[in-house]
C-alpha positions in Angstrom: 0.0 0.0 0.0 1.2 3.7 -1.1 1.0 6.7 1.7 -0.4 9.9 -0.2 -0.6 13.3 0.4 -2.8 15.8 -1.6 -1.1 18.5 -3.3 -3.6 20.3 -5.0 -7.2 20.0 -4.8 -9.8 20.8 -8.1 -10.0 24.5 -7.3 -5.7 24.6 -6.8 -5.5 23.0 -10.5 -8.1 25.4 -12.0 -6.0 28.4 -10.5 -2.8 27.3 -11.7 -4.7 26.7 -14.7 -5.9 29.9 -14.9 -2.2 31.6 -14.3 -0.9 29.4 -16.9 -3.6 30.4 -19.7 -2.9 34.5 -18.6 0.7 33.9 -19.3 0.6 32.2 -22.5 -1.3 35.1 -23.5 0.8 37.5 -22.2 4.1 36.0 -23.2 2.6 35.7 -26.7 1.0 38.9 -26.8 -2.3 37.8 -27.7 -3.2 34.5 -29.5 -2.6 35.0 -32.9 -1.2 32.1 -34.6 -1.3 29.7 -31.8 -2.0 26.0 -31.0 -2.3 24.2 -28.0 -1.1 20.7 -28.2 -2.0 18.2 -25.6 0.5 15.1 -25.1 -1.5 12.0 -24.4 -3.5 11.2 -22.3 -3.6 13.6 -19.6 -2.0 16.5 -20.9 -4.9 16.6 -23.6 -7.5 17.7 -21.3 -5.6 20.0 -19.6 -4.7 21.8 -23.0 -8.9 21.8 -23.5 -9.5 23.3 -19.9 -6.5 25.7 -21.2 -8.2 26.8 -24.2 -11.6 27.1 -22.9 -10.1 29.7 -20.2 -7.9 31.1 -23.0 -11.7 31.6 -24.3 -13.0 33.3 -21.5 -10.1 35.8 -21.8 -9.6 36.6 -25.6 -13.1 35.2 -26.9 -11.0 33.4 -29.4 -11.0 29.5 -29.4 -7.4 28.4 -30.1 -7.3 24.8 -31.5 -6.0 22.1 -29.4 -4.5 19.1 -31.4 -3.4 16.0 -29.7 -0.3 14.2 -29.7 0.9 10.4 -28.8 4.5 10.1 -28.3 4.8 6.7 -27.4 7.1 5.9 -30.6 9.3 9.1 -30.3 10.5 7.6 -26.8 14.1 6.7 -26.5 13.5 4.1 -23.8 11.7 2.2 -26.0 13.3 -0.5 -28.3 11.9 -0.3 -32.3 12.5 -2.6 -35.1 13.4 0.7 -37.3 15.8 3.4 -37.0 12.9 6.4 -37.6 9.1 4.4 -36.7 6.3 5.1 -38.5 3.3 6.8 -36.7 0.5 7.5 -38.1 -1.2 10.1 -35.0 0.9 12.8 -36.1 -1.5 14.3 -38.7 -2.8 17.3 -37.0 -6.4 19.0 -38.0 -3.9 22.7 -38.1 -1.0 23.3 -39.7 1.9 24.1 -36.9 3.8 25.5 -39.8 4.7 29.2 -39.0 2.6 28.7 -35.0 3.6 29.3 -31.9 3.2 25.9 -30.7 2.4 24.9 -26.9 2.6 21.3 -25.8 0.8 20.8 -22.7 1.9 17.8 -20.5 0.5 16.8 -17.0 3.9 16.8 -14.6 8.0 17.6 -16.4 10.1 14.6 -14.7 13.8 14.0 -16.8 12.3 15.9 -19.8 12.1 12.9 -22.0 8.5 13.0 -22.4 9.0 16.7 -23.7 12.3 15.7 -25.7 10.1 13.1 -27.9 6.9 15.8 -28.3 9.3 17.7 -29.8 10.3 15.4 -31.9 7.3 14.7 -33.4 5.9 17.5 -33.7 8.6 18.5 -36.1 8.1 15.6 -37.9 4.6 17.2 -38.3 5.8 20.6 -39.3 7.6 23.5 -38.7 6.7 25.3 -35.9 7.6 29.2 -35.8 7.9 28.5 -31.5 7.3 25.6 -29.6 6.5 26.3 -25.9 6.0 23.8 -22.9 3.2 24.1 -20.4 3.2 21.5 -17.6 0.7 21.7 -14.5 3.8 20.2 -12.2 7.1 20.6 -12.4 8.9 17.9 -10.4 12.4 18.7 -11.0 15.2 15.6 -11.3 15.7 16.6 -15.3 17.8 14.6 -17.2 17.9 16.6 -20.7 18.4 20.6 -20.7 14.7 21.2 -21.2 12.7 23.7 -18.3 9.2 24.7 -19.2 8.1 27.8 -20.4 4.6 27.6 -17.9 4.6 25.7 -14.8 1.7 25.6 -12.3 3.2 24.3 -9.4 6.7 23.2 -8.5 7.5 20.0 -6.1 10.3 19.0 -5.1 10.6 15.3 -4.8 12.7 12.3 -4.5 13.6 10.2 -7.2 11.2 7.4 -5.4 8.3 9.5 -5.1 5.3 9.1 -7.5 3.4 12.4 -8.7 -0.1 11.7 -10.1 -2.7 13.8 -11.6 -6.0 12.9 -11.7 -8.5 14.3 -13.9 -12.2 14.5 -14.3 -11.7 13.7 -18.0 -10.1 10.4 -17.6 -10.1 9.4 -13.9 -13.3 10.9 -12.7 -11.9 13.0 -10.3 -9.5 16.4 -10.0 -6.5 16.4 -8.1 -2.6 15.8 -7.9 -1.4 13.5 -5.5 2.4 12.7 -3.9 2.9 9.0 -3.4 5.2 7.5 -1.3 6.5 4.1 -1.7 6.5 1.9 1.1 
């Protein structure tokens, strides 16, 4: 059995939420030309709940596209040198975008190493940004996000979880402990 601790309850993730949405605008100076994408699976509806606030501000729905990853990862073995994957037709054209990839919690940055590499299989972005609702620290590859919601420090043998309404039917982000 895991110990837990909560480290942000439904209305904590809508306020980092919020923050993070105000300061993609502001960074960006508006919208213009921008696309959230959300990394599978639960960085996807977090890039939704960031548009729709994104909404609320601008009154301009930017597009969210989603991407899987799972072949771009390097601790994976493959049969080929460059796989094939077929989830990396977008609805938008990133070509010329300020790109955002929106990821649940930043770890060794190997998650955000392989987004990046497919997404430029899918185009040529103009930016490419990182949002991440937790930043955990313990990175392994030069990567820091460009919006973080909350950062917590942890061991290397702590477990951060987020939960979602979306996909686990409930909000929140959780610190497990291994016993």
């Amino acid at each position: 059995m895991n110990d837990y601790k909560i480290l942000l309850d439904e209305k904590a993730i809508q306020r980092a939420l919020t923050r993070i949405s105000h300061e993609i605008i502001e960074k960006n100076k508006g919208v213009d030309n921008l696309i959230l994408v959300g990394i599978k699976t639960r960085g996807i509806p977090l890039a939704n709940r960031i548009s729709q606030k994104i909404f609320e501000v601008e009154n301009v729905k930017v597009p969210v596209e989603i991407l899987d990853i799972t072949f771009y990862r390097d601790d994976l073995k493959h049969l080929s040198a460059q796989p094939v994957v077929d989830n990396v037709n977008f609805v938008n054209d990133v070509n010329e975008k300020t790109v955002v990839l929106v990821d649940d919690v930043i770890y060794t940055g190997r998650t955000a190493r392989a987004a990046i590499d497919a997404l430029i299989d899918a185009g040529r972005p103009k930016f490419i940004q990182l949002a991440v609702l937790i930043d955990r620290g313990h990175r392994e590859l030069p990567i820091r996000p460009d919006f973080v919601g909350k950062n917590i420090p942890t061991s290397k043998s702590e477990i951060v979880r987020v939960l979602l309404d979306e996909i686990d039917n409930q909000t929140m982000v959780i610190l497990e402990k291994n016993n």
